[in-house]
C-alpha positions as CSV (number, residue, x, y, z in Angstrom):
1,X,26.5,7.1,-4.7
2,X,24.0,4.9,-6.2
3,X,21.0,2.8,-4.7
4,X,18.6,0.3,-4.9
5,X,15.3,-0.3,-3.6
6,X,12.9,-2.8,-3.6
7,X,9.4,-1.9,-2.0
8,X,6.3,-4.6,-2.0
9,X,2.5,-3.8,-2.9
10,X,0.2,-3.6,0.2
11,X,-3.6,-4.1,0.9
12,X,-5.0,-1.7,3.5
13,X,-8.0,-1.2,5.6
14,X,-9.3,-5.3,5.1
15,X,-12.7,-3.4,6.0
16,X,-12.9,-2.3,9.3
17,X,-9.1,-1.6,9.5
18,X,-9.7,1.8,7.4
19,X,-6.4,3.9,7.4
20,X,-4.8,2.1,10.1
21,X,-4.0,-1.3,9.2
22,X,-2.2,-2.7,6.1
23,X,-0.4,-5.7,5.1
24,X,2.3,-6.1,2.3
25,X,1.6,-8.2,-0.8
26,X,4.3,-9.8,-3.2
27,X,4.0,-7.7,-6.0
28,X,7.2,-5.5,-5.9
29,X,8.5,-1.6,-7.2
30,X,12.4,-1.6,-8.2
31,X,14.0,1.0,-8.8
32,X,17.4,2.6,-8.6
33,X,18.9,6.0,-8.7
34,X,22.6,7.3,-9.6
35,X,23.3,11.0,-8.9
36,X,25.3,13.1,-11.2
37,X,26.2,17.0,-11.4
38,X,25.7,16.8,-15.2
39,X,22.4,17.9,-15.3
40,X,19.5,19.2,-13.0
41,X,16.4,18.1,-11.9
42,X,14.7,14.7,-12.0
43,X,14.9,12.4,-14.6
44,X,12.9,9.3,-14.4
45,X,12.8,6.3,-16.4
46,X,9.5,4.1,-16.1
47,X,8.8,-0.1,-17.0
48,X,6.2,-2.3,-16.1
49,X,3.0,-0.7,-14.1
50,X,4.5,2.2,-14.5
51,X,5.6,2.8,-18.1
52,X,1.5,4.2,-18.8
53,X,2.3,6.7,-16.4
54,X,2.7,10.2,-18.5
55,X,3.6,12.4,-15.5
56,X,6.3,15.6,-14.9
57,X,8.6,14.9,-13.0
58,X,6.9,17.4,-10.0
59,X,4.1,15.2,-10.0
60,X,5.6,11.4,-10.0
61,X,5.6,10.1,-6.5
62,X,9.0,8.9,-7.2
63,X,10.6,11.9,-7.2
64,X,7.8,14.0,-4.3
65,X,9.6,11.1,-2.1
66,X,12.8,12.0,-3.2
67,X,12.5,15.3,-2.1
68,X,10.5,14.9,0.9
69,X,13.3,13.0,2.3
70,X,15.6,15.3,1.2
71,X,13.8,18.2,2.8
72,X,13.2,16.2,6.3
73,X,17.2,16.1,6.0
74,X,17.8,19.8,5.2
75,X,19.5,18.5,1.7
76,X,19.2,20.0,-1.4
77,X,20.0,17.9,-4.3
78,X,19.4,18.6,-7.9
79,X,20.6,16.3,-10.6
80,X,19.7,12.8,-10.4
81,X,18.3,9.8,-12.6
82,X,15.5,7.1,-11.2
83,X,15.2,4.1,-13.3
84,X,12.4,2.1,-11.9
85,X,9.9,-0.6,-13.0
86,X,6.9,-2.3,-10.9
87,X,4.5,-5.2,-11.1
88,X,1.7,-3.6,-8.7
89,X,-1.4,-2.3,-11.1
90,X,-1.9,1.2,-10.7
91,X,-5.1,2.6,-9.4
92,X,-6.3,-0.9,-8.0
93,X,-5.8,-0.5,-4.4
94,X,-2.8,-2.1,-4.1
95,X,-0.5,0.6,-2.7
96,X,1.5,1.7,-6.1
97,X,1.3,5.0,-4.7
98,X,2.7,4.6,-1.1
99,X,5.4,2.5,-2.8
100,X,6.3,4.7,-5.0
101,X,7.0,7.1,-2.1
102,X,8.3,4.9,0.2
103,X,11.1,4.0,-2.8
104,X,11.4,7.9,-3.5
105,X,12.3,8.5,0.0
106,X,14.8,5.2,0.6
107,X,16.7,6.0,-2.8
108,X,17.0,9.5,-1.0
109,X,18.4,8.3,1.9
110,X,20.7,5.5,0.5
111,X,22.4,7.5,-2.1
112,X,22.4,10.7,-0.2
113,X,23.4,9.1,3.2
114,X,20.8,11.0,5.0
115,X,20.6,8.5,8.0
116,X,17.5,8.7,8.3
117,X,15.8,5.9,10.0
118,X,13.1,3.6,9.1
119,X,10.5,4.9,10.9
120,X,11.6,8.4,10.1
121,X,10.9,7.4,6.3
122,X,7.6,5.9,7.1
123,X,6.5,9.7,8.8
124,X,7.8,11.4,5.8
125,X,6.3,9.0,3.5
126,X,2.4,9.2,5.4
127,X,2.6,13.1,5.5
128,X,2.6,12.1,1.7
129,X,0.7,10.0,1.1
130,X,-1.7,11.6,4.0
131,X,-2.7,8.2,6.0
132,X,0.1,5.7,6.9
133,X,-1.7,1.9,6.7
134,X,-0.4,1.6,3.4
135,X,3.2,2.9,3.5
136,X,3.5,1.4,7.0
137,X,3.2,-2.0,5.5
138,X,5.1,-1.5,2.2
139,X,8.0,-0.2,4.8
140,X,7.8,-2.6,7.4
141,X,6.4,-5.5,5.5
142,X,3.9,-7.9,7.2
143,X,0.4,-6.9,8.6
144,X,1.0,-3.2,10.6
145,X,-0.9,-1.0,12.4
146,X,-0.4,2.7,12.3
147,X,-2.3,5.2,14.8
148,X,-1.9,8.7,15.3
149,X,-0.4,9.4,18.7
150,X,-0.3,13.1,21.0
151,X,3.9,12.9,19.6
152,X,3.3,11.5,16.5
153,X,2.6,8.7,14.2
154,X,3.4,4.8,15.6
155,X,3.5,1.8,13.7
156,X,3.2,-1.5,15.4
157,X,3.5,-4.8,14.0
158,X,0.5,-7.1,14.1
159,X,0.3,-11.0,14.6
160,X,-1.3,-12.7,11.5
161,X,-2.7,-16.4,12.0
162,X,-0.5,-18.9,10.0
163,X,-3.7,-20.5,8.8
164,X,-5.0,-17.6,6.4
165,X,-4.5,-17.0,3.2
166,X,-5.3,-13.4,1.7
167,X,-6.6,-13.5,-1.8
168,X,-6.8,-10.4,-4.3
169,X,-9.2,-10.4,-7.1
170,X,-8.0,-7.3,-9.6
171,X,-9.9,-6.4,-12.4
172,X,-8.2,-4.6,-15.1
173,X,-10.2,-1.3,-14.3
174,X,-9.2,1.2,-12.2
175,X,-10.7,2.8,-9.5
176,X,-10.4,6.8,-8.4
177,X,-9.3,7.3,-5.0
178,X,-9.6,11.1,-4.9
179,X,-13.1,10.3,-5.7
180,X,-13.7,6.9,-3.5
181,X,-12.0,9.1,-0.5
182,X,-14.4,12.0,-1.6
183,X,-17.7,9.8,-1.0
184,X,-17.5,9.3,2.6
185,X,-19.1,11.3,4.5
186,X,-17.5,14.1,7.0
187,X,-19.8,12.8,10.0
188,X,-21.2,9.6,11.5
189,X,-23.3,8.8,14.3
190,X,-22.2,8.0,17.6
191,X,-23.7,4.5,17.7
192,X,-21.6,3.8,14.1
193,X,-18.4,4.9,15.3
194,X,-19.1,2.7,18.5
195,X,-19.7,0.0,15.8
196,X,-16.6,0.8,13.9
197,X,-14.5,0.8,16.7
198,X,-15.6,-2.8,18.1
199,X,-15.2,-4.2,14.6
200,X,-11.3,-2.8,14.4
201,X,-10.7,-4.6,17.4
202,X,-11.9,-7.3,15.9
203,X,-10.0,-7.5,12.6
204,X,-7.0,-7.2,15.3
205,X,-8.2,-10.4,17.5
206,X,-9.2,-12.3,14.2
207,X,-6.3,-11.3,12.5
208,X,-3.8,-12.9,14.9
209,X,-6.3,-16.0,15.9
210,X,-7.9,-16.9,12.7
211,X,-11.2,-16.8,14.4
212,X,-14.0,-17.0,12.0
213,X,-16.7,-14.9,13.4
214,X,-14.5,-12.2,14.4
215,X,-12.9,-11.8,10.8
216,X,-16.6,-11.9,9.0
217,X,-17.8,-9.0,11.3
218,X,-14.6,-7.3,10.6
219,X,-14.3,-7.8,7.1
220,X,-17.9,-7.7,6.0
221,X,-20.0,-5.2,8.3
222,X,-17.4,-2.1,7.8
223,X,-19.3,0.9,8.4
224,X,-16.6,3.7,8.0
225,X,-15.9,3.5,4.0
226,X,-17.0,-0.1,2.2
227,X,-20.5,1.8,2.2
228,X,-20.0,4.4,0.4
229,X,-17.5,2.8,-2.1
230,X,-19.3,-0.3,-2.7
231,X,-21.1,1.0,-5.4
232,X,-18.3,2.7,-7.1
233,X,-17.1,-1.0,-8.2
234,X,-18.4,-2.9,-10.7
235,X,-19.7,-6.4,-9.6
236,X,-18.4,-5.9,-6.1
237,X,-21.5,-7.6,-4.6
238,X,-21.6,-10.6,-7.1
239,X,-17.7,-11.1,-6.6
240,X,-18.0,-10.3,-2.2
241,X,-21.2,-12.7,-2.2
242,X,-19.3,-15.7,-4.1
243,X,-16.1,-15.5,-2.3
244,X,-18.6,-16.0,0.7
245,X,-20.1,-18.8,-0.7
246,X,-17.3,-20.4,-1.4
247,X,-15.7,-20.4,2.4
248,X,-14.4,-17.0,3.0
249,X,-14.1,-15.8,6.3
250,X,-14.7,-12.5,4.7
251,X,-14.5,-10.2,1.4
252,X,-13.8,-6.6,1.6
253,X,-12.3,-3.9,-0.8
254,X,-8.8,-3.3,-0.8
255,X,-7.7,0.2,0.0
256,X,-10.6,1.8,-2.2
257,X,-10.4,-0.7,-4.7
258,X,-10.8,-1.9,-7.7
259,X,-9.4,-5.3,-6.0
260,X,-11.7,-7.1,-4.1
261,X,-9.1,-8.9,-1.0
262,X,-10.8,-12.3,0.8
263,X,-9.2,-14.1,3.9
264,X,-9.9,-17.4,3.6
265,X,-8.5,-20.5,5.7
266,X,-5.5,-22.8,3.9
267,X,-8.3,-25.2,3.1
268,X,-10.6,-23.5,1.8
269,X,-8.3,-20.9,-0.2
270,X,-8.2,-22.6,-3.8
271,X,-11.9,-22.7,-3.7
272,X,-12.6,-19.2,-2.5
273,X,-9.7,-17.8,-5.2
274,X,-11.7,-19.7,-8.0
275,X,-15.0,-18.3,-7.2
276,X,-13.7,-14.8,-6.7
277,X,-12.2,-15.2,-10.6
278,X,-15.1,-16.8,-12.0
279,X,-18.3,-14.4,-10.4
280,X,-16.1,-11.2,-12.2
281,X,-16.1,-13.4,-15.3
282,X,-19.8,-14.0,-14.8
283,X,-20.0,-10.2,-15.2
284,X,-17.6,-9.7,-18.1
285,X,-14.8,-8.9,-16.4
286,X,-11.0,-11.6,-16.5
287,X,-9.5,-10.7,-13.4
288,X,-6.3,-11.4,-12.5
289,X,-5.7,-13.6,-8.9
290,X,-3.2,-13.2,-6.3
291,X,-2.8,-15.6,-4.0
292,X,-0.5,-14.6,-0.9
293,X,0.0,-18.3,1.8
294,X,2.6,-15.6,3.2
295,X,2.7,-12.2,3.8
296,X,5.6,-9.9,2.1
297,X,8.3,-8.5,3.6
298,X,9.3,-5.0,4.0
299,X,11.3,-2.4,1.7
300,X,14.4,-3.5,1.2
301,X,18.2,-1.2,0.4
302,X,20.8,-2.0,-1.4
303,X,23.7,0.5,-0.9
304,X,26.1,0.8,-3.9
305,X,29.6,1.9,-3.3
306,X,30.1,5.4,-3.7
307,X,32.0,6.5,-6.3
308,X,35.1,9.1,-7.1
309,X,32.9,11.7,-8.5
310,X,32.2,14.5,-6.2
311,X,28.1,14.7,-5.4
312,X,27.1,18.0,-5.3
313,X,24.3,19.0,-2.4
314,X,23.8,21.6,-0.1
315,X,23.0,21.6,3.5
316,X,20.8,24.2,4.7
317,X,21.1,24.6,8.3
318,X,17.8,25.9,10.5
């Protein structure tokens, strides 16, 4: 059997969301997968984003959600070929990892007929990745909320207003996340996790209403990560400040950056995008805009026919 997967870029945590919420962005991972007993392991062929990418096979995301799904279905398959290509930047908070995985586990399930269902790939896929806001979204498509729950983790969709726009500002440097994760600290106060929690439920309300005031608190006075990571960004305050200027509701990192993502109203979006691209020029840097009136949808399948040639696997009952 062979498959096809499409999977979109997301932005997660639009500052007080941290990993819970995430949208999907129109940048998009393809890739496909044909399975053949003529040779074993993982063989992956890389274009676009991803052709810098000098990784074994063990370590490409592509094939760790390969397997994961394949584990979470007690299959065992060794001998397949992943051709894929992607136009989300690597290492810019912009979710190339969780799609990655997300497409790993879908080409799993579509050429391997695991029936496993979508929300069943988006567990395996966030015990990955190790939060879900991101592979939520790039699953689901759409703005999402993912929350831990006493049986598990639960995705729920989340109304966006039809008057925002969300506008990423990517420079052409990376950003670590290891690192960016390993810079917030393993406590807070009581009052700033009262703080944090009032400003979630904001991004929520503001989110679906468009309301001004709630989206600035939201986007702008994060207390749970922005921070700590602020400084780890280049020009993040010149590039926050102007999109401010300019008529954002708000300007926030995405993920852990190095994109800075703005919400800004239909009106006012041409303006804000321009001053988010010309305060990074102001500090050397040509950034590249993306403008999203809509958000993406979610990962989408395409299921070859199988073929006559026998797929070998192995079940491995418990």
């Amino acid at each position: 059997m062979s498959a096809r997967v499409r999977v979109p870029a997301t932005s997660s945590n639009l500052g007080a969301g941290f990993d819970c919420i995430g949208i999907a962005i129109d940048r998009w991972l393809t890739a496909s997968t044909t399975l053949s007993g003529s040779h074993s392991g993982i063989t992956i062929y890389r274009g676009g984003q991803l052709a810098a990418l000098a990784l074994p096979p063990e370590e490409d995301l592509l094939a760790v959600g390969f397997r994961a799904a394949c584990r979470a279905a007690g299959v065992n398959h060794e001998g397949i070929a992943i051709d894929a290509t992607s136009e989300i930047p690597v290492g810019r908070g912009l979710g190339s990892s969780a799609a990655a995985i997300v497409a790993g586990a879908l080409l799993a399930d579509a050429a391997l007929g695991l029936e496993l269902s979508r929300k069943r790939i988006v567990e395996i896929a966030a015990e990955v990745e190790g939060h879900g806001d991101n592979v939520a979204a790039a699953a689901y498509g759409g703005a999402v909320l993912s929350v831990q729950t006493p049986t598990g983790l639960r995705s729920a969709a989340l109304a966006v207003s039809p008057d925002l726009v969300f506008l990423l500002a990517v420079p052409p440097f990376p950003s670590d996340t290891r690192a960016a994760r390993a810079a917030l600290p393993a406590v807070l106060p009581h009052a700033e996790a009262v703080l944090a929690a009032s400003r979630a439920a904001a991004l929520v309300q503001g989110l679906a209403t468009g309301d001004r005031e709630l989206l600035a608190t939201a986007l702008n006075n994060d207390v749970l990560h922005v921070p700590y990571r602020r400084s780890r960004i280049p020009g993040y305050d010149v590039v926050v400040t102007a999109a401010q200027a300019a008529g954002a509701y708000g300007a926030t990192l995405s993920g852990a950056g190095s994109a800075i993502l703005a919400i800004a109203s239909r009106d006012q979006a041409s303006a804000v995008g321009a001053a988010l691209l010309a305060a990074w020029r102001e500090t050397g840097v040509e950034a590249e805009l993306i403008r999203c009136s809509h958000l993406a949808g979610g990962a989408a399948v395409d299921h070859a026919p199988r073929t006559t040639h026998h797929v070998p696997r192995t079940i491995h009952h418990a």
